[in-house]
N, C-alpha and C positions, 0 to 999 in steps of 0.2 A: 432257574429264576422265574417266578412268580410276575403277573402283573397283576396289581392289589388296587381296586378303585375303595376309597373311603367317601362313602354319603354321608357328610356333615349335615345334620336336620337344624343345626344350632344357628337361631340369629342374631346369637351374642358373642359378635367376635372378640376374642381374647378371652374367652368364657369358660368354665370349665368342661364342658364336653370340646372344645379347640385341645384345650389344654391336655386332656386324656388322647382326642386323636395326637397330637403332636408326639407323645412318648409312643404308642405305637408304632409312627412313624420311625423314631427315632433307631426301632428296634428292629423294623422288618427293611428298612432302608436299603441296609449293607448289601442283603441278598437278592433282593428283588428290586422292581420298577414299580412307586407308590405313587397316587394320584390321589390330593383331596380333593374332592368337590364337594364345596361349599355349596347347597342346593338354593341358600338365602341369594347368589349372587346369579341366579337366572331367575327366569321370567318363565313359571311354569304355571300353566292354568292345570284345575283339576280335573280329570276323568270326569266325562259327563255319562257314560254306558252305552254311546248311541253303537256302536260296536260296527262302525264304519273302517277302523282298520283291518278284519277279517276279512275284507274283500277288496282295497284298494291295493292298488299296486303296491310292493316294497312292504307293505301291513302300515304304512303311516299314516298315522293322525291326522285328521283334517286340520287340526288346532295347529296356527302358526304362533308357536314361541320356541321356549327355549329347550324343551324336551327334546328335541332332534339333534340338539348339540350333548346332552347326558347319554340318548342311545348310543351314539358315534363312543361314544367314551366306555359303555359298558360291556359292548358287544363283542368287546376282545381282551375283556378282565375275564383272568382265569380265577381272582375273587374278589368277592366284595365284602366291604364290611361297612354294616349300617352303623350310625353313630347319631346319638338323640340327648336332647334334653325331655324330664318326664313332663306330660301337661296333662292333668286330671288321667292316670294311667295310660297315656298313651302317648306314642313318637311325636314330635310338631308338624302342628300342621305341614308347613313347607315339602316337609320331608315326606306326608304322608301323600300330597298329589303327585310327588313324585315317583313313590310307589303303584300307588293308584293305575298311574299311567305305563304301567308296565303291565298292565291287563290289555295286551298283545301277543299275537301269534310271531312276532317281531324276536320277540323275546325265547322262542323255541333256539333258535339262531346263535345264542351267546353261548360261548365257550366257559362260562362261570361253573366251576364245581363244588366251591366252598364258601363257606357264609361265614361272619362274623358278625359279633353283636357289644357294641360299646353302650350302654345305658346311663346315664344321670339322675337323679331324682333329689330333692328335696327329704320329702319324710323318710322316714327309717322302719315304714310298716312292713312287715316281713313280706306281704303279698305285692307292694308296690309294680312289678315288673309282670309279674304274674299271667296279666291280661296279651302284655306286649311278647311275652317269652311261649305263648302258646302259639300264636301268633307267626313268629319264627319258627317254631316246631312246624309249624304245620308247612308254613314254605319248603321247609328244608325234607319234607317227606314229598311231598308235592312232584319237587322239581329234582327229586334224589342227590342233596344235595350233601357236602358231609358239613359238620359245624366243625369252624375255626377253632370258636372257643368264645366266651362271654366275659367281658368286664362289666359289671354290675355294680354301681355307688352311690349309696344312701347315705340322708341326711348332709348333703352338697347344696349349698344354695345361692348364696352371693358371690359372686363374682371373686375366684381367689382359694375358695374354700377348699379344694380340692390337692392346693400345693401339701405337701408333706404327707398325704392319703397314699395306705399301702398301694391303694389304685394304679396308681401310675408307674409302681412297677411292675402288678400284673399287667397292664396295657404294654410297655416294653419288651419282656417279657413275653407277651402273644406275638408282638411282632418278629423278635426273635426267632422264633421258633417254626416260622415259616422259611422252610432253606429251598 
């Protein structure tokens, strides 16, 4: 049994990046211990670079929010899986200071081995992800990590659109498959 942190970047609740994490969920549930975090419902300022936790005690943040309660949650996911709505090729904001802030020595510390990657996007340009999927590459060599596996879906836009997309059973389906 797996504990599986999910970083929801989406701040459209009921939306369809909720909706893809929820089939995931649905799927990796049975065998593991899943957690969404919704990143939209803390208060996370972004990474300023002053690179003040290298040397404080614990490696944390001078920045009082809500980032201390996301470590506490990370730092004992054996994985994580990002999950984003696209904005001009990239994750949401929300989601990206929350990454951001993971540019800590804090982060040596976390038992995470495996990444996932749930994606959303609007247009249906073959490179849409592209920027974001190198991105991930590079994390996942970085921090020797192995990949989960990717849901990827294009041409998703309005709220809804995403019901009846093969999508959502690959998203079950990956969750599944984590025993």
């Amino acid at each position: 049994m797996s504990k599986i942190i999910v970083l929801n970047g989406s701040p459209r609740k009921g939306g369809n990046t909720d909706t893809l994490v929820k089939s995931f969920v649905n799927g990796a549930k049975d065998n593991n211990e899943v957690e969404v975090v919704s990143v939209t419902d803390y208060r996370v300022n972004p990474c300023i670079g002053c690179n003040t936790c290298f040397t404080r005690e614990g490696n944390l943040c001078f920045q009082k929010d809500d980032m201390t309660k996301i470590y506490e949650k990370l730092k004992n996911a054996d994985i994580i899986v990002v999950a984003s709505p696209v904005y001009f090729y990239g994750i949401s904001s929300q989601l990206k200071a929350v990454i951001d802030r993971l540019h800590t020595p804090m982060r040596n510390s976390f038992k995470v081995k495996k990444l996932g990657l749930i994606l959303v996007g609007a247009a249906k340009l073959p490179e849409l992800f592209d920027s974001i999927i190198t991105q991930y590459n590079l994390v996942l060599n970085f921090f020797h990590l192995e990949d989960l596996g990717q849901v990827l879906v294009r041409g998703v836009k309005d709220k809804g659109d995403v019901k009846g997309n093969p999508a959502l059973i690959q998203a079950l389906k990956l969750g599944k498959s984590i025993l």
